[in-house]
C-alpha positions, -999 to +999 in steps of 0.1 A: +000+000+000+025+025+008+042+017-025+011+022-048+007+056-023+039+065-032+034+058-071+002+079-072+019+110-053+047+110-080+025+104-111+004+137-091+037+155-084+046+145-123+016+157-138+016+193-116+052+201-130+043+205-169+018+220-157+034+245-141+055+250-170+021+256-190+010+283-169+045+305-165+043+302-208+008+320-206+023+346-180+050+352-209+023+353-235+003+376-214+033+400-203+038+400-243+002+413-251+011+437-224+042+454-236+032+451-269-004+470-262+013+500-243+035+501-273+010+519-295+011+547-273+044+549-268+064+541-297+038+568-319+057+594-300+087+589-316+080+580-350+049+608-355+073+635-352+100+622-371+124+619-343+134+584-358+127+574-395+108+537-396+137+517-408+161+532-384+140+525-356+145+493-367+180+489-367+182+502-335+158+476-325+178+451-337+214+464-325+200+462-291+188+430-294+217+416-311+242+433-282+218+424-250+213+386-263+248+377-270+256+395-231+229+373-220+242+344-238+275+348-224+268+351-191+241+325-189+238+300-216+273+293-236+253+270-259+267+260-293+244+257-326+251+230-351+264+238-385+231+227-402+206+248-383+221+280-395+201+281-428+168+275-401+181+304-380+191+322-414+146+318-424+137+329-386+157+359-389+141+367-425+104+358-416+106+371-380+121+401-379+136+415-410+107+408-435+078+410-407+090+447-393+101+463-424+067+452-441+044+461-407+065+501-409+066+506-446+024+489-448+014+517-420+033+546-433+007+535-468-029+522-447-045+530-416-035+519-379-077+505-385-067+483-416-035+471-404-049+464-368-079+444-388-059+425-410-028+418-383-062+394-368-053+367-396-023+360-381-034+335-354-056+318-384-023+317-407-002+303-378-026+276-377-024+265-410+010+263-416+015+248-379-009+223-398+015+221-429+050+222-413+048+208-379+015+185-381-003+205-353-042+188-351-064+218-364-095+212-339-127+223-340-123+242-306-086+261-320-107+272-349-139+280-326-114+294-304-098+320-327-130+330-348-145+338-310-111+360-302-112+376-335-147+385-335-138+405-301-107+417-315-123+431-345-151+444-321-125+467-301-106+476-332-134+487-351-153+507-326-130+537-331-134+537-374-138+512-401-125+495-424-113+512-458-106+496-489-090+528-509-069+523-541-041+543-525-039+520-496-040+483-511-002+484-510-003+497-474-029+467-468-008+443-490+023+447-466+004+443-431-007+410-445+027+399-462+037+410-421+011+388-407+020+361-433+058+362-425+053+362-386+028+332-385+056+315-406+082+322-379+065+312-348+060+277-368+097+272-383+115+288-350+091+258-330+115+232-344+151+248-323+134+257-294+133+220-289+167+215-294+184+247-277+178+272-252+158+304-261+183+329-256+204+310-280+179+310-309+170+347-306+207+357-304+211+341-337+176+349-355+187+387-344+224+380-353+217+367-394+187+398-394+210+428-391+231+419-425+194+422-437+181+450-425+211+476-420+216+482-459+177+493-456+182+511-426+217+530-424+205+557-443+174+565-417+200+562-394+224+593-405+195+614-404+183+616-367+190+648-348+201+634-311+198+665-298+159+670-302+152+641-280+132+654-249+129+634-220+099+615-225+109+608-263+143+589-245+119+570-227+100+558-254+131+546-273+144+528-247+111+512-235+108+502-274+146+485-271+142+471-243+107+461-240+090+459-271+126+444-288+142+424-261+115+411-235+089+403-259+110+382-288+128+366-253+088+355-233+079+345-267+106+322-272+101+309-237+063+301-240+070+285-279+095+258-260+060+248-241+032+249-256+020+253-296+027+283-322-013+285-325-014+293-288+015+316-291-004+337-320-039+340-302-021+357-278-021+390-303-064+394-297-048+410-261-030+436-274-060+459-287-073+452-258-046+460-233-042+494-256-080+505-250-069+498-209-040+519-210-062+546-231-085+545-206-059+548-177-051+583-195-084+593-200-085+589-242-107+565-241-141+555-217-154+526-205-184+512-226-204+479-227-181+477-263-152+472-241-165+447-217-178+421-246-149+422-266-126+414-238-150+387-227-147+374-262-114+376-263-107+358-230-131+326-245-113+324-275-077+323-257-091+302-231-106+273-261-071+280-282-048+273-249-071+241-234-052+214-245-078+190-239-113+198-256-143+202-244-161+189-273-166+151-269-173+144-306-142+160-320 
């Protein structure tokens, strides 16, 4: 008896742990959705007024994230990569942060923060799909009930402020949010495959390693034109809460929660942010607190909460 007692409190003890794994990777996700969602405000206050051209803010995003993950490598990790998963970390560092943020910058500078905000809700749908074609990930009823219920409250909160506008001057605008959508639902899937075989901080210190011999011939010239000495206080803190933040933390959570659980969870994930950014609009008195509010982030919440279930409540499927 005390040997069957025993085996039950270790098969209990054994299935808490990966559970406890689970939750910390929704934490992650969560503080993601966060940082990302106060980044609307904040990072508008440095590119509105010019203070930093589009593709110089992204070499700057990069840089720092290419100098604070090889520090943190160095201290922490010391973890090799094998010769043939550079041309994988080669494609992560194309689709994930070269050809994802130079579309999403050049797309908004052509459409509307609506469109782009409407059209960025594919991306959990095109994460499932090629999670489907790459990886094999099941595509269940309740993932796809799941992100049509989180989009629908996504699209809810989005809209309320506009609508949707389908202008000839902005299809290539539109065109390049959704080649950005495309591109990032393609990395979460591919960059799956070496979080299981290294640690985090080792894949993003490559992915933002190969990105910069990308991007800096696209960027150097935005760089030589910003005037340093305009920067006010508050615009110094936006740049450096963008670096840091919005560059360093979220890329690093995100790899962390894709070592646990599914790109298709990861991606549903991006229904908080326009959510999170009406909070903080409210918290500075831009925006009010409507019934609109309350049932898109009820929505929202459902269609995270059927995505992230990992067993289903549907009997039949």
């Amino acid at each position: 008896h005390r040997v069957d007692r025993r085996q039950r409190q270790m098969c209990i003890r054994d299935r808490n742990l990966p559970m406890s794994k689970v939750a910390k990777a929704h934490i992650a996700l969560f503080l993601v959705a966060l940082i990302y969602g106060a980044n609307y405000s904040i990072a508008k206050l440095v590119l509105d007024d010019n203070y930093i051209l589009p593709f110089g803010f992204i070499v700057f995003r990069i840089l720092s994230g290419v100098g604070l993950f090889w520090f943190f490598h160095l201290v922490f990790v010391r973890e090799k990569i094998k010769k043939e998963d550079i041309p994988m970390l080669f494609l992560c560092a194309f689709f994930g942060v070269a050809l994802n943020q130079m579309c999403f910058f050049t797309g908004l500078k052509y459409t509307t923060p609506i469109n782009a905000s409407l059209i960025m809700t594919t991306t959990p749908i095109l994460v499932l799909v090629a999670s489907a074609i790459l990886i094999k990930e099941k595509i269940t009823v309740q993932k796809l009930i799941g992100i049509v219920i989180g989009a629908f409250g996504a699209i809810i909160l989005i809209s309320k402020g506009g609508s949707f506008s389908l202008q000839r001057d902005q299809l290539l605008g539109d065109a390049l949010i959704f080649i950005n959508a495309i591109s990032y639902g393609v990395y979460l899937v591919l960059v799956k495959k070496l979080m299981k075989r290294y640690h985090p901080i080792t894949v993003v210190k490559w992915v933002f390693t190969f990105s910069i011999i990308i991007v800096l011939p696209f960027g150097w010239n935005d760089v030589k034109t910003i005037e340093w000495s305009t920067f006010t206080p508050v615009i110094w803190f936006s740049f450096v809460y963008v670096l840091i933040a919005v560059t360093f933390l979220t890329y690093l959570l995100n790899a962390f929660a894709l070592k646990i659980v599914n790109p298709s969870v990861t991606s549903i994930y991006i229904y908080f942010q326009p959510l999170f950014a009406s909070f903080i609009a409210l918290t500075f008195g831009k925006d009010e607190l409507n019934i609109i509010n309350i049932l898109a982030g009820m929505l929202i919440f459902i269609g995270v909460f059927l995505v992230s279930k990992e067993n289903s409540i549907f009997q039949n499927e």
